[in-house]
N, C-alpha and C positions, 0 to 999 in steps of 0.2 A: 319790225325786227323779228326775224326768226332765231330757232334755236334749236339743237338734237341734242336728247338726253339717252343718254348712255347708262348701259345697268340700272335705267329708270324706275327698276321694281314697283310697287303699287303707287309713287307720282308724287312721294314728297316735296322733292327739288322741282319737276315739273307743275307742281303748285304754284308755287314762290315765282319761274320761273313766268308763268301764265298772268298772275296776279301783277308782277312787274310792268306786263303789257306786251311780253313776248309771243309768236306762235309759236308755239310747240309741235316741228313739224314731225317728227320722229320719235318714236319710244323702243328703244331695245333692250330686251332681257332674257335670260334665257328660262328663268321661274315661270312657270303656263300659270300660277297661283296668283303668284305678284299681277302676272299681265292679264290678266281678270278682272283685277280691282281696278286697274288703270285703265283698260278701255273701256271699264261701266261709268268711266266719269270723264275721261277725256276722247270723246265720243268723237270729236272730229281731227282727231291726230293720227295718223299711221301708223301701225304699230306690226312689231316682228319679232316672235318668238325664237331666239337664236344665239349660239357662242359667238363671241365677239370675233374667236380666231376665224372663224369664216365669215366676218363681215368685212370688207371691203369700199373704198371709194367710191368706185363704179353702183356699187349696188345701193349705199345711200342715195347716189344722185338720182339713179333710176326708180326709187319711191317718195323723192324729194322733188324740188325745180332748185336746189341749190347745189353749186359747179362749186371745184376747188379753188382756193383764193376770193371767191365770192365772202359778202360783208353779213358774216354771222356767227351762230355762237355755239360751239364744240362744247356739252357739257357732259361730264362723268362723276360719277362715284363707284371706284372699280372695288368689289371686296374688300373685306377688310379687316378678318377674321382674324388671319393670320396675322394682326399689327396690334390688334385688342389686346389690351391689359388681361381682357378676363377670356383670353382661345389661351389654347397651348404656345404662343407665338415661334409656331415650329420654321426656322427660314427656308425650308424646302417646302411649304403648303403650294402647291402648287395654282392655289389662288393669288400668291404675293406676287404672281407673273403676270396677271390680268392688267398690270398697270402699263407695263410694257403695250400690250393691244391698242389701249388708248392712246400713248404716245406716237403711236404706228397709225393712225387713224388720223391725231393730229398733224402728221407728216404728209399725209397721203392728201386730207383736205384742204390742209392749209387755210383756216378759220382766221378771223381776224381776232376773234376774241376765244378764249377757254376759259374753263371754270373746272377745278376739281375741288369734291370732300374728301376726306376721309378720318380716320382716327388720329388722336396725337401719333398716336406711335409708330406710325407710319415713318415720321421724321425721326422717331430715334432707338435706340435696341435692335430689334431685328428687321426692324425697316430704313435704317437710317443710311446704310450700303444702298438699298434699292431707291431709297427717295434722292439718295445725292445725283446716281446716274442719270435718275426721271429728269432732276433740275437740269443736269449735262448736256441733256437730249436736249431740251425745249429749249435750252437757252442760245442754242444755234441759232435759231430763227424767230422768239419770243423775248419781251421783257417779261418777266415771272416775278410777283409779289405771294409772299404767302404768310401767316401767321396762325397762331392757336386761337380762334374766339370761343367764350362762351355761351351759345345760345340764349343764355338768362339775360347778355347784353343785349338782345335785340328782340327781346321782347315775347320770348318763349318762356312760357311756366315750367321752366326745367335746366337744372347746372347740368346741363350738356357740353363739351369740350371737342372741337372738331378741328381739324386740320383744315384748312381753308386756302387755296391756292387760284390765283388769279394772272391771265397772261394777256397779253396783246402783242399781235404781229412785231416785227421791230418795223417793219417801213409803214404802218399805220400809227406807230409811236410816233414817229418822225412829222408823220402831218400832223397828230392831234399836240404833238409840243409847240411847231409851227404858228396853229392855231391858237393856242391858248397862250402862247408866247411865256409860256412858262413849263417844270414839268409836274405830274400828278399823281396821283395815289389812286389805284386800284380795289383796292380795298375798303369794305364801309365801314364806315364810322358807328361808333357804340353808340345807343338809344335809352338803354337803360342801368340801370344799377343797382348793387347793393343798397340795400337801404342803410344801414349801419358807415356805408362809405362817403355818401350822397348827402353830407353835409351842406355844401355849398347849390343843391336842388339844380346841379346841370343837367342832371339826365334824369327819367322818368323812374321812379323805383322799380325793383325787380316784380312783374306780376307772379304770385301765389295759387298753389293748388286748390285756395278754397276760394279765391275768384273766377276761377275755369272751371270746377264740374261742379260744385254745390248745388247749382240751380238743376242739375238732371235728377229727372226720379228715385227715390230712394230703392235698394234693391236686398233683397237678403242673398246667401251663397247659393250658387247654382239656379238662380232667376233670371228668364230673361225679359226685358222690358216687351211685352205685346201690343203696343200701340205704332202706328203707320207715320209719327212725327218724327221719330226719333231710332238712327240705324244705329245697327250694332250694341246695343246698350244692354250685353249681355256678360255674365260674370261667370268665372267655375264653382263648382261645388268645393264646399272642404267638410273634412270630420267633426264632430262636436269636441275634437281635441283640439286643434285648429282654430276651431271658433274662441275654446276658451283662452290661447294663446294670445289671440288680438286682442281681445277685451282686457289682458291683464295691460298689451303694450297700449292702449287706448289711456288706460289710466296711470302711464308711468313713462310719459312724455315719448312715445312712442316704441321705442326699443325692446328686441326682445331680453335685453339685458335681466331687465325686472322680474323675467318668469321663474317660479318658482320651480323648486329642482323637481319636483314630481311631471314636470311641464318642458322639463329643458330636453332637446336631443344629448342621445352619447355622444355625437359628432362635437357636439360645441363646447364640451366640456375641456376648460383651460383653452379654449382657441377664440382669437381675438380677430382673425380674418374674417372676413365677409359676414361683419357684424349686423349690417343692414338686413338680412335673414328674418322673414319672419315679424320685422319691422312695419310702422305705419307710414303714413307722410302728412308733412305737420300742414296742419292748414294756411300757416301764414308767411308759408316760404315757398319755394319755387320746386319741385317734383326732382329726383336723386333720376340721374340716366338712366331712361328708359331702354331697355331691353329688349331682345326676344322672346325673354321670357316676364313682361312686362306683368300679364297677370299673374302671375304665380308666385305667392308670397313666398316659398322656399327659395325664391331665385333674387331674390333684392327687400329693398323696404317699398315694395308695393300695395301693401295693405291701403284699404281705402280711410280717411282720416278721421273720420265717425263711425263708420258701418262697417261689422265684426264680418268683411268680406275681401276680398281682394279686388283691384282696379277691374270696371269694367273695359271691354274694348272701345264702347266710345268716348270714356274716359281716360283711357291709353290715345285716344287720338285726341284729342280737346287737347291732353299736356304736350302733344308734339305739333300743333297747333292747324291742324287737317280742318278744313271747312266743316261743318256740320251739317252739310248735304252730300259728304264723299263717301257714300257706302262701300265698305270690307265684300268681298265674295271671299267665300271661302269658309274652314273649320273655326271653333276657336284658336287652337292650333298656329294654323295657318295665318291667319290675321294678325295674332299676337307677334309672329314673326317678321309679317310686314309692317306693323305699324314701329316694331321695334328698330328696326333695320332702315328707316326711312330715313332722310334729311327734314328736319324739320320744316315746314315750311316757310314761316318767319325768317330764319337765318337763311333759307335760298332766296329769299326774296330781296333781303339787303344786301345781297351779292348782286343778285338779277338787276335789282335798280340802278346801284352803280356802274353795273356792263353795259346797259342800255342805255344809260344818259351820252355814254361815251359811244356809243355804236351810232346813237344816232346821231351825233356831231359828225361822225366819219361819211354818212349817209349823206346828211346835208356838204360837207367839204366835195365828196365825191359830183354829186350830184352839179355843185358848182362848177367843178373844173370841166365837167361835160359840157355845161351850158355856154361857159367862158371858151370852150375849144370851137363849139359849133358858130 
């Protein structure tokens, strides 16, 4: 079963999508940063540094062997910025058109199957005009399932909240209903849980920030790990004001609530937004959405949850659940921005898995009516 990942930036989705069992025939992006990290790990995928308004049907096929209406899988994560709780969510960013390309793309190919992420808010505020159209479009010639999942349900160290949409052809609907003499759900099913919810032990509890990076080497601020087992395992610097900031939220259940006024910014004084500032993450809960700016404790509760330091980068990837052989190229900077911006892997993958059991039932159906013609 193959698959094209679209705005595939450094290979989150195309992880999940890989691990599923799919190839990954195609990767486009237009970041030259992102597509650094993705061709040093997806070594045997195509890949093309490019705006999507100038890619084309034609020009996938001719770096692919996959034709239009051929049995595969159209995936995207168009920007998303502009749909974010925490951009300006301005409805002119002329990223919130990027989605439109991809609907243009699934037109032109005509995939059996699609897969889009992106932000809640995509579905509602300044995106909810533009996602209704999206559904308008595709629903010409797609059945489309979509809902909010949480990444912490499927088994990501992190309350992550995504926009998750899922499609299939309507005339390959038609056979897979056929076949299954019934009809089915697109979407996958939740794995894990709250623990506080998980009363009745149906699902796995939610995994914890201190089961995913505890075991990497300890690090102070602005260290980087110098051993050849272990990528990325590199942190920023901060002030010895900085440092003392953590240590006070270390000892007062995280928060920078507890700092003392001599400690506190002008900024935060009577403001209750964007409390997590400056913050830890608890050890026995699941990591607060990751960001672009994932290491920088001014930017979230990124602090690391012992160590008077902020997340490392490969400790930004471990919570968004990135193999621990997929090396970052790139600044810290830069990596923090890809590992921020990525799909989890975990949550692409319980996408990926349920697109694929179904593709390849279409595969075999197909494959059948060939053999039952000749």
């Amino acid at each position: 079963m193959k698959a094209i990942d679209l705005f595939c930036g450094a290979g989150g989705l195309s992880c999940g999508l890989q691990n599923a069992g799919f190839e990954v025939a195609l990767g486009i992006d237009i970041d030259a940063n992102a597509l650094a990290s993705y061709k040093n790990y997806f070594q045997d995928t195509v890949t093309i540094t490019a705006d999507i308004n100038d890619i084309s049907a034609p020009i996938i096929s001719s770096l692919t062997d996959l034709t239009p209406g051929s049995n595969f899988l159209l995936a995207g994560c168009p920007p998303c910025q502009g749909f974010s709780s925490l951009g300006k969510r301005d409805p002119h960013d002329e990223k919130n058109q990027l989605v439109y390309q991809y609907v243009r793309l699934i037109q032109e190919l005509k995939p059996t199957f699609i897969l889009m992420e992106n932000v809640p808010g995509m579905s509602k505020n300044v995106g909810k005009e533009i996602f209704q159209k999206v559904i308008n479009l595709l629903s010409k010639n797609y059945i489309v399932e979509y809902d909010t999942l949480n990444a912490a349900d499927f088994g990501v160290p992190q309350t992550r909240k995504r926009l998750v949409l899922h499609g299939i052809r309507k005339d390959v609907y038609t056979l897979l209903k056929q076949e299954l003499n019934n009809a089915f759900s697109l979407l996958p099913e939740q794995t894990h849980c709250d623990p506080k919810k998980n009363t009745n032990k149906q699902y796995e509890n939610w995994r914890t920030v201190g089961e995913t990076i505890m075991e990497l080497p300890p690090l102070v601020a602005g260290e980087a790990y110098n051993g050849n087992d272990i990528h990325n395992h590199v942190c920023r610097n901060l002030s010895q004001t900085n440092i003392k900031r953590l240590n006070f939220a270390h000892n007062n259940d995280g928060s920078r609530t507890s700092l003392p006024e001599e400690y506190r910014l002008p900024c935060h004084n009577g403001v209750t937004t964007f409390s997590d500032t400056y913050g830890v993450m608890h050890l026995d809960k699941p990591a607060p959405t990751l960001t672009s700016g994932c290491t920088t404790i001014s930017k979230g509760r990124f602090g690391h949850p012992t160590q008077n330091r902020g997340i490392s980068l490969r400790e930004a990837a471990k919570l968004q659940t990135f193999p621990d052989n997929f090396e970052f190229i790139g600044t810290l900077s830069s990596i923090s921005l890809q590992i921020g911006n990525a799909v989890p892997p975990l949550l692409a993958q319980a996408s990926a898995e349920k697109i694929y059991h179904y593709m390849t039932l279409v595969n075999n159906i197909m494959n059948k009516n060939i053999n039952t013609a000749s």
